[in-house]
C-alpha positions in Angstrom: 165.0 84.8 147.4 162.7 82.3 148.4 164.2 79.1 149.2 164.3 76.2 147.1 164.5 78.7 144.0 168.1 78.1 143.0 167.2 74.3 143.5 164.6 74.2 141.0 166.5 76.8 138.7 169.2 74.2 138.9 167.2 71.6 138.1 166.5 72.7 134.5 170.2 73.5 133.9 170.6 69.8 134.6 168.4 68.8 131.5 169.4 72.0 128.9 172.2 71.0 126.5 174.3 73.7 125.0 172.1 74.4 122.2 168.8 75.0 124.7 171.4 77.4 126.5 171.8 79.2 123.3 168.2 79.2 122.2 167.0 80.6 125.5 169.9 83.4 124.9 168.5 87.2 123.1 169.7 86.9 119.7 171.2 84.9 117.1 171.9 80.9 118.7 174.5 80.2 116.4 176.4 83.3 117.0 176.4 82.4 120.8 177.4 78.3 121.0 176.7 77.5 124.5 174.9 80.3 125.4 175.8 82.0 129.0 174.9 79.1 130.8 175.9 80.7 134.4 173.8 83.8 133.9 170.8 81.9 133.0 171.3 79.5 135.6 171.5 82.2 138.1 167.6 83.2 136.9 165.1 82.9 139.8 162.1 80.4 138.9 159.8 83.5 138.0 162.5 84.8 135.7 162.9 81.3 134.2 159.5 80.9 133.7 158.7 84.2 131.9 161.8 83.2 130.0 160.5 79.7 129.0 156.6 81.0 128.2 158.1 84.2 126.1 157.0 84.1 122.2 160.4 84.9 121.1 161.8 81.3 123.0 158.2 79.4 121.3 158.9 80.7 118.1 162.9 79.5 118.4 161.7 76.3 119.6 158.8 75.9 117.6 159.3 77.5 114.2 162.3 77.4 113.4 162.6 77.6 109.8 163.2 74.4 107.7 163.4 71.8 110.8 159.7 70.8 111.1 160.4 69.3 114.4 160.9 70.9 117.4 163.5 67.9 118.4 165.4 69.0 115.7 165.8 72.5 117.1 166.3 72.0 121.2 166.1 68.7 123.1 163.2 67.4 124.3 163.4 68.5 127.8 163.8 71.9 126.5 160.5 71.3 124.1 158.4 70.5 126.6 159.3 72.8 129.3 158.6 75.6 126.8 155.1 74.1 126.5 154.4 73.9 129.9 155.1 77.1 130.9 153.9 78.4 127.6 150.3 76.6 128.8 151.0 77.7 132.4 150.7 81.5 131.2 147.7 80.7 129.0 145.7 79.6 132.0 146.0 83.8 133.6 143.9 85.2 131.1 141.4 81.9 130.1 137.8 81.2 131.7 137.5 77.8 131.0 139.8 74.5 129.6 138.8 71.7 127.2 138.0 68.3 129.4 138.4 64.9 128.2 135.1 63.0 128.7 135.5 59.8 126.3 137.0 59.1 122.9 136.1 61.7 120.2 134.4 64.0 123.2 135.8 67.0 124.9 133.4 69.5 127.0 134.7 73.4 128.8 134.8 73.3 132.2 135.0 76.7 134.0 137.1 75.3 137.3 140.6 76.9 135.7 141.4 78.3 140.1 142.5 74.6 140.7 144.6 74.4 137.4 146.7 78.1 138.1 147.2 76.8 141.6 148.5 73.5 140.7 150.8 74.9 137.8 151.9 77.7 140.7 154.3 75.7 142.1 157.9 75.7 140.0 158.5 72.1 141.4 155.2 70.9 139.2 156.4 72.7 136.2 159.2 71.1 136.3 158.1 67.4 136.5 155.4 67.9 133.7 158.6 68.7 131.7 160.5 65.9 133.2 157.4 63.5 132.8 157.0 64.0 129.1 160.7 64.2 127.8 161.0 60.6 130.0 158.4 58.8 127.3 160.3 60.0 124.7 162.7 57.6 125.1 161.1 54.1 126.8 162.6 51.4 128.1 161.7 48.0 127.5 163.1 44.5 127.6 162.9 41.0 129.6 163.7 40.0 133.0 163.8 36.1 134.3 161.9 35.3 136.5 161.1 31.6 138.4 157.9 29.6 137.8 156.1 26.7 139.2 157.4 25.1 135.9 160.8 26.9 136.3 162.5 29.9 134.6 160.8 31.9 132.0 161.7 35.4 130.6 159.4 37.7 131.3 158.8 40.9 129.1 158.6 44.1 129.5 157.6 48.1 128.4 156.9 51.2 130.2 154.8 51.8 128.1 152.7 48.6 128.8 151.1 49.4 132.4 149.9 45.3 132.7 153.5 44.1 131.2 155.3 46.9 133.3 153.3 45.7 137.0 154.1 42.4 136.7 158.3 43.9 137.6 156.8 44.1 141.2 156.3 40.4 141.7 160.4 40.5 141.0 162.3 43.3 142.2 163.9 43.8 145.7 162.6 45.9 147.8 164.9 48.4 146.7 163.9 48.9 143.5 160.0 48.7 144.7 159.3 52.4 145.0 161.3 53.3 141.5 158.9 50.9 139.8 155.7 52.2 141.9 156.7 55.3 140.7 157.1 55.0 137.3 153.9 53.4 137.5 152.4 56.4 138.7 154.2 58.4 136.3 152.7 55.9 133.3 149.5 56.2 134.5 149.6 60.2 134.5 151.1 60.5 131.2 148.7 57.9 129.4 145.5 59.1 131.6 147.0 62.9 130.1 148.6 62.8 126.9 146.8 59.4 125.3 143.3 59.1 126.5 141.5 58.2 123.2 144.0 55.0 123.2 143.3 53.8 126.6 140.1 54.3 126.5 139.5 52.6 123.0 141.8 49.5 124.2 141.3 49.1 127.3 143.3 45.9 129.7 140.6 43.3 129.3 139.5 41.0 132.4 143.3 39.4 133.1 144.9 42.8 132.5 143.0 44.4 134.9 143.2 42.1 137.8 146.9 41.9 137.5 146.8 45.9 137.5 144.3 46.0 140.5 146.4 43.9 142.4 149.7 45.9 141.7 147.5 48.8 142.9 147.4 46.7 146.6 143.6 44.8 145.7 144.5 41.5 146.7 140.9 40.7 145.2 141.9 42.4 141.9 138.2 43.7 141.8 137.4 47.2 140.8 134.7 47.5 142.8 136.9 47.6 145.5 138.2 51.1 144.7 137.7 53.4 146.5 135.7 56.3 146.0 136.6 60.2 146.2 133.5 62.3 147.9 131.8 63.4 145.0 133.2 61.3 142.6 131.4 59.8 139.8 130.8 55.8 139.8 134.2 54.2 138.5 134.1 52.6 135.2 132.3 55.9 133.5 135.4 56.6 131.3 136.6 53.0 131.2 140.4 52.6 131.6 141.3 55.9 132.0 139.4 56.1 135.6 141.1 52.7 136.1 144.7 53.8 135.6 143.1 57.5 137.6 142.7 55.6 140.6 145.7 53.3 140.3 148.1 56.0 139.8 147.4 57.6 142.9 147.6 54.5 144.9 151.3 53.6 143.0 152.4 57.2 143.4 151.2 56.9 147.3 152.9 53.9 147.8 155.8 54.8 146.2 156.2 57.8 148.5 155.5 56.1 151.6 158.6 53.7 151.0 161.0 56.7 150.4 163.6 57.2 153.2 162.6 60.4 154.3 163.0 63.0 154.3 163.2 63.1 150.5 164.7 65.8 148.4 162.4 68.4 146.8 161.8 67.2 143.7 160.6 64.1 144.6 158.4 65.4 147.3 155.9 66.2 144.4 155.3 61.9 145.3 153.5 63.0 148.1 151.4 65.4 146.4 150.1 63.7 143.2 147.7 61.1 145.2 145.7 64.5 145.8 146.3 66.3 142.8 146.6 64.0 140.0 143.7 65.3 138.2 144.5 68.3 138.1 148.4 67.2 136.9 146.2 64.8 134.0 143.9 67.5 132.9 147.2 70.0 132.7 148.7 67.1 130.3 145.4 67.2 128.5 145.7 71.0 127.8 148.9 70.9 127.0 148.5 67.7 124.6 146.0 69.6 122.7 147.1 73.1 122.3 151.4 71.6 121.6 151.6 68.3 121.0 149.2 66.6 118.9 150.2 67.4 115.6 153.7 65.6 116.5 152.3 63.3 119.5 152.3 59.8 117.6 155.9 60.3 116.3 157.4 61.6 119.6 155.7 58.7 121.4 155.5 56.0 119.2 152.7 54.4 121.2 150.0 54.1 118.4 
């Protein structure tokens, strides 16, 4: 066995509640409450990904009669690993992928090598799964914080990259690298799953200095960016190349505060700044082929 299998097989089990044990069993779920938890959990990460792409798992998870919502069936964890490895399988035997290019517009592009390698790796399946079931459930609220005219509460909302960046200027240093982080992870899953939005509503002028300076721009210009060989000139796609080239920086930074060395599923940190496009594009594909009919209510961001 290849090591690091029965860590990421592990992994999963962490996240599946009884009833995704049972659904993932052969036959009837409610005949089997519970499932057999420690023979699936024993499953290699090739096993467990046949097992979570396999129509007969989709079909428990997805139509299901009389639910008409997948959360109703399995958690979300559960819902969205069965996408992503659904989507993973897809990719074998496609020659090209939809690509975002600006609201309403979508073109094929044939480069589907870079997707299959990036979807490889069981550690990458597993945070797609992990990134989307974490927005299902958002956390928002206020924190005080001192002013030159003294204390004033200061909100909020992972889902609110400007409002979220500002929690920099007042955590310890602790607690830095879990807000750069989730910054990253914000910038993925908005970049991914909600394009169209971003794009349409953009940050305006203040919102995007304060985020350019949360990305390390002291000058909170985005000129100052800099540019991938190759790369087209930022600002073609608006604010979803912004938050593209802010959530590698966060998810660099993030990483390079860690105490190391770090435990495998977290050393995906290291790896985003690289491959973040192809993690957004993945979200993309999976957004439209899954999630859109049920996207907004999942969400709730529109």
């Amino acid at each position: 066995m290849i090591p690091g299998q029965t860590a990421v097989t592990s992994a999963y089990f962490e996240h599946f509640t009884e009833m995704d044990v049972a659904l993932l069993q052969p036959g009837d779920p409610r005949a089997m409450p519970g499932g057999d938890r420690a023979t699936l959990s024993r499953a290699d990460p090739q096993e467990l990904n046949e097992l979570l792409a396999s129509q007969r798992v989709f079909e428990s998870v997805f139509a299901a009669p009389g639910t008409g919502d997948p959360f109703l069936t399995a958690s979300p964890f559960l819902v969205f690993a069965v996408t992503v490895h659904r989507a993973a399988t897809q990719l074998e035997s496609v020659g090209y992928v939809s690509e975002w290019l600006g609201p309403g517009r979508r073109t094929p592009v044939f480069d589907v090598d870079e997707l299959r390698a990036f979807m490889a790796a069981p550690w990458h399946r597993l945070f797609l799964a992990e990134l989307l079931a974490s927005y299902t459930h958002v956390v928002s609220g206020s924190v005080v914080v001192p002013t030159p005219r003294g204390l004033r509460r200061q909100r909020f909302s992972e889902l609110d990259p400007v409002r979220f960046s500002a929690l920099l200027e007042v955590v310890s240093d602790v607690e830095r690298p879990g807000v750069l982080r989730r910054l990253g992870d914000l910038a993925l899953f908005l970049t991914g799953v909600f394009p169209d939005y971003v794009a349409r509503n953009g940050f305006g002028p203040i919102g995007e200095g304060r985020l350019l300076r949360a990305g390390g721009l002291a000058n909170g210009r985005a000129e100052d960016l800099p540019r991938e060989p190759g790369a087209a000139a930022f600002g073609d796609r608006g604010s979803v190349d912004l938050l593209e080239h802010l959530g590698r920086r966060w998810y660099q930074t993030a990483f390079e505060l860690l105490p190391k060395p770090v435990a495998e599923n977290v050393a995906i940190l290291g790896e985003l700044p690289r491959c973040f496009r192809q993690a957004r594009r993945m979200l993309g594909l999976i957004t439209e082929q899954f999630l859109f009919a049920h996207r907004d209510r999942w969400f709730g961001l529109t």
